[in-house]
C-alpha positions as CSV (number, residue, x, y, z in Angstrom):
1,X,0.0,0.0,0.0
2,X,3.1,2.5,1.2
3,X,4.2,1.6,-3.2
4,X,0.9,2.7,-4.2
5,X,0.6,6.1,-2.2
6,X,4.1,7.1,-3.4
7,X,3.2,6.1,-6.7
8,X,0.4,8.0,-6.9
9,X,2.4,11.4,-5.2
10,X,4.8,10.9,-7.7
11,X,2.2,11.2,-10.8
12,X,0.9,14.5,-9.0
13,X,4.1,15.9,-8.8
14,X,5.7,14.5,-11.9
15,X,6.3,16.7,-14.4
16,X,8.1,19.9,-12.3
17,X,9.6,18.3,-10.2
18,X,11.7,15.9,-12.1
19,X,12.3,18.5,-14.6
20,X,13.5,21.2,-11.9
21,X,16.1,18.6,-11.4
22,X,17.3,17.7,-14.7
23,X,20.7,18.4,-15.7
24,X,19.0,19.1,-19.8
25,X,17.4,21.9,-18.2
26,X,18.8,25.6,-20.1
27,X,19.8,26.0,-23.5
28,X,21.0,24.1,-26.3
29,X,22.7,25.2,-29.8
30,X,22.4,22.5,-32.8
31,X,25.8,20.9,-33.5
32,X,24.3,18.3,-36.3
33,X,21.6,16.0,-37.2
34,X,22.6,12.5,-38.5
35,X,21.4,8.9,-38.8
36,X,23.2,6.5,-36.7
37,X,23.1,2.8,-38.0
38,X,24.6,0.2,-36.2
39,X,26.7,2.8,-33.9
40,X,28.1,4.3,-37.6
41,X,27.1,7.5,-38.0
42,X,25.6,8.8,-41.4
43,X,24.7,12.1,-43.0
44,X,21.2,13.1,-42.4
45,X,20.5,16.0,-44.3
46,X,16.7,16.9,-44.2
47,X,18.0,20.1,-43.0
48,X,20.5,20.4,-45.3
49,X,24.8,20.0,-44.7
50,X,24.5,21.9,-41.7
51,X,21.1,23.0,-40.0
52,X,20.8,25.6,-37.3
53,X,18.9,25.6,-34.6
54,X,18.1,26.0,-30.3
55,X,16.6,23.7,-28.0
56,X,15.2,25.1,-24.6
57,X,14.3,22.8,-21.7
58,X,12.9,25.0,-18.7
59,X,12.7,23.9,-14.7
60,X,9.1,23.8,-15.1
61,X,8.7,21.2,-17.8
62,X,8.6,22.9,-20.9
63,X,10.9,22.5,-24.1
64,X,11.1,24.6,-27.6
65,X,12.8,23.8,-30.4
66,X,13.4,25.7,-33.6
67,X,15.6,23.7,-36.3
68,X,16.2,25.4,-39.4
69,X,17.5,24.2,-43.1
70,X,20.2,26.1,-44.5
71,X,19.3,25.1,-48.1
72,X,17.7,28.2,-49.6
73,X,13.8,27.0,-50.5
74,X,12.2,28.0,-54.0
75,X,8.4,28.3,-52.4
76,X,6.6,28.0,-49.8
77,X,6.1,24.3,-49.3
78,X,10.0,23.9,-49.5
79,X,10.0,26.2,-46.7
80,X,7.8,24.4,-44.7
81,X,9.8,21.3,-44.9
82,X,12.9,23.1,-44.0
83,X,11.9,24.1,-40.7
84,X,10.6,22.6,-37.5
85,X,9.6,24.4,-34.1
86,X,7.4,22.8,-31.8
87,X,6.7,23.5,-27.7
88,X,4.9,21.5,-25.1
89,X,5.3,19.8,-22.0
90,X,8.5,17.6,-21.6
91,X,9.1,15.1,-18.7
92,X,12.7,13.1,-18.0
93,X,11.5,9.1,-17.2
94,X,15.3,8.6,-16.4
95,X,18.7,9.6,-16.8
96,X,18.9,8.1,-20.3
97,X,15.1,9.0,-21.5
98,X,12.9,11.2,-22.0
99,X,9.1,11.8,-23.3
100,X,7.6,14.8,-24.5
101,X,4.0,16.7,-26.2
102,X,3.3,18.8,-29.2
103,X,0.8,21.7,-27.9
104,X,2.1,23.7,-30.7
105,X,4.0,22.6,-34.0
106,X,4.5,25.0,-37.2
107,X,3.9,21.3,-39.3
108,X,0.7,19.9,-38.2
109,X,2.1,17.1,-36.5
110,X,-0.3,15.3,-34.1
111,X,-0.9,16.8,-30.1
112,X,-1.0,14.9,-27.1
113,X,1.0,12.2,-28.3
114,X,3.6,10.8,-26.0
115,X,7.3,11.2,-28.0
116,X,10.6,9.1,-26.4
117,X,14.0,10.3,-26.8
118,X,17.3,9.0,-25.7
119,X,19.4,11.1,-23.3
120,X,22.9,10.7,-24.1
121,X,24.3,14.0,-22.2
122,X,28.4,14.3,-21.6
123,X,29.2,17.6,-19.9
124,X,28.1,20.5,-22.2
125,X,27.2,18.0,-25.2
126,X,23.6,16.4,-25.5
127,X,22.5,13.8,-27.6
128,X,19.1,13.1,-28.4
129,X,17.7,10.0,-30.3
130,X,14.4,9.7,-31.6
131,X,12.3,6.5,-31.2
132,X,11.5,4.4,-32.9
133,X,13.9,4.1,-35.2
134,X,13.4,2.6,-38.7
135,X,14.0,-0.6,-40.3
136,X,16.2,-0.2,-43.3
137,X,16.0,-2.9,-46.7
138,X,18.7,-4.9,-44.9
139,X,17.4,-5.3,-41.9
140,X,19.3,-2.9,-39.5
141,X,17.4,0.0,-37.7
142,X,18.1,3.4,-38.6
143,X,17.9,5.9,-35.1
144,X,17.8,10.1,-35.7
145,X,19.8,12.0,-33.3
146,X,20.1,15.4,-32.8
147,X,23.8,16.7,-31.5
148,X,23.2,20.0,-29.1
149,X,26.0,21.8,-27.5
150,X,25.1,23.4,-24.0
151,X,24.2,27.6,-24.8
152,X,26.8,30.1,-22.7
């Protein structure tokens, strides 16, 4: 019964709390995007050679993120593709994951929907992996990850 009653305070006081703590909390420059396959890391460029971009985690539980392309886009649905931002709630389950919300999104993607990320942070570099990753033609998964270095 003492399991369930701290289980249940924890869900009350999840989100905050845990994210008050979290060493992601601040600001994060983009360093690179690529694919990493097998631990060998390969060129993602749906942001072009070298993408710009911030990530900001706040004590409270809240992350933005703006990505942009720097490949210059001939019209407006180019343009579209060539940029992400999104904010909502964010929560860390552990040192090595977290989950996040869209509330807002510049791309339509859907709201409310729980998104996992790897944590892979080494003093001022952060690394984080989207999930799931995808199954290439041979057989190997395919994992996104997003390089950040810690803002001054």
């Amino acid at each position: 019964m003492k399991i369930l009653s701290s289980l249940a305070l924890g869900l009350l006081f999840s989100t905050a709390a845990v994210a008050a703590d979290s060493p992601i909390v601040g600001t994060w420059n983009l360093t690179g995007i690529y694919r990493d396959v097998n631990g060998v890391r390969e060129p993602a460029e749906a942001y072009g050679a070298k993408p710009e971009g911030s990530i900001i985690f706040t004590p409270e539980g809240r992350l933005m993120i703006v990505v942009t392309s720097t490949r210059t886009a001939e019209n407006a649905s180019e343009t579209a593709k060539a940029y992400l931002a999104f904010t909502g709630p964010y929560r860390v389950i552990d040192a090595g994951k977290m989950v996040y919300q869209l509330d807002a999104t510049v791309n339509g993607s859907p709201k409310g929907v729980d998104r996992e990320r790897l944590v892979d942070l080494k003093g001022d570099t952060l690394a984080l992996t989207v999930l799931p990753g995808s199954k290439r033609p041979d057989g190997s998964m395919a994992y996104t990850v997003l390089a950040w270095k810690r803002g001054k």
